[in-house]
C-alpha positions in Angstrom: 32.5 -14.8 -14.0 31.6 -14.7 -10.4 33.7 -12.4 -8.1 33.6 -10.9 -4.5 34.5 -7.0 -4.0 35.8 -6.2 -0.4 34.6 -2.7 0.3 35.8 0.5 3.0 33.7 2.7 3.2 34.8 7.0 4.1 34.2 7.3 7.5 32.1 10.4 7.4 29.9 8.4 4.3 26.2 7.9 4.1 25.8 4.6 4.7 23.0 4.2 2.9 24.3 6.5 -0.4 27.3 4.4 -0.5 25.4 1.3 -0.6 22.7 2.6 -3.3 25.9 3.4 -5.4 26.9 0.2 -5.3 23.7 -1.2 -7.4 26.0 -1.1 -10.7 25.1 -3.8 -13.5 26.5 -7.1 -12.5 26.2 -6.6 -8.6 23.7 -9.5 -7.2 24.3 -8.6 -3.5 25.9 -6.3 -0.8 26.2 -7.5 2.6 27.4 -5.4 5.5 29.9 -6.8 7.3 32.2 -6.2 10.4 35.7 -6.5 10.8 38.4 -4.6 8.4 36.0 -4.2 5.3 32.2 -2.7 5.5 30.9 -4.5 2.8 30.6 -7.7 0.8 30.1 -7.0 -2.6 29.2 -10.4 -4.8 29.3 -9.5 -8.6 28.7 -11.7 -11.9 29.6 -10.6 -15.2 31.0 -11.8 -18.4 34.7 -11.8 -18.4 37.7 -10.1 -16.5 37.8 -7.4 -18.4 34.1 -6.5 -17.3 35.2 -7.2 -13.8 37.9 -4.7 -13.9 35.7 -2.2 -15.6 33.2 -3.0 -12.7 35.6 -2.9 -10.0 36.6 1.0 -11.7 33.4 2.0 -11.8 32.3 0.8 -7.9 35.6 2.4 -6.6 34.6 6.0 -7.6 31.1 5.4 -6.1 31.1 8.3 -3.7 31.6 7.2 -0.1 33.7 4.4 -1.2 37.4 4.8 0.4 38.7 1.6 -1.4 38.0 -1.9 -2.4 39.5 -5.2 -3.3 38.0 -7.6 -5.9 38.3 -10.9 -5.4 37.7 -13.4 -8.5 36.1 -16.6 -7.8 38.0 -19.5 -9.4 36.4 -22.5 -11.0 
């Protein structure tokens, strides 16, 4: 199951910590972005329930403010 995780950043965060924190199993790519989010996160695991385990694990990274996961249907 592919997915996209929209990330925020803290303001006062590392920018590169919160990215290396990021590099959980099942994350293929970050992209920093502009605009209301600071980060692209694309992910590819085996099921939802992975997902939402992922999506746990990636919001208590430290730096991380919140995020929104975004399943890719089809």
């Amino acid at each position: 199951m592919k997915a996209y995780m929209l990330v925020k950043f803290k303001s006062d965060a590392d920018l590169d910590k919160a990215k290396h924190a990021l590099e959980e199993p099942g994350v293929e790519g970050i992209d920093l972005i502009m605009g209301p989010y600071d980060a692209v996160v694309t992910v590819q695991v085996d099921d939802l329930a992975a997902l939402g385990e992922l999506a746990t694990r990636v919001r208590r990274c430290p730096g991380i403010r919140e995020s929104v996961t975004c399943p890719v249907l089809g």
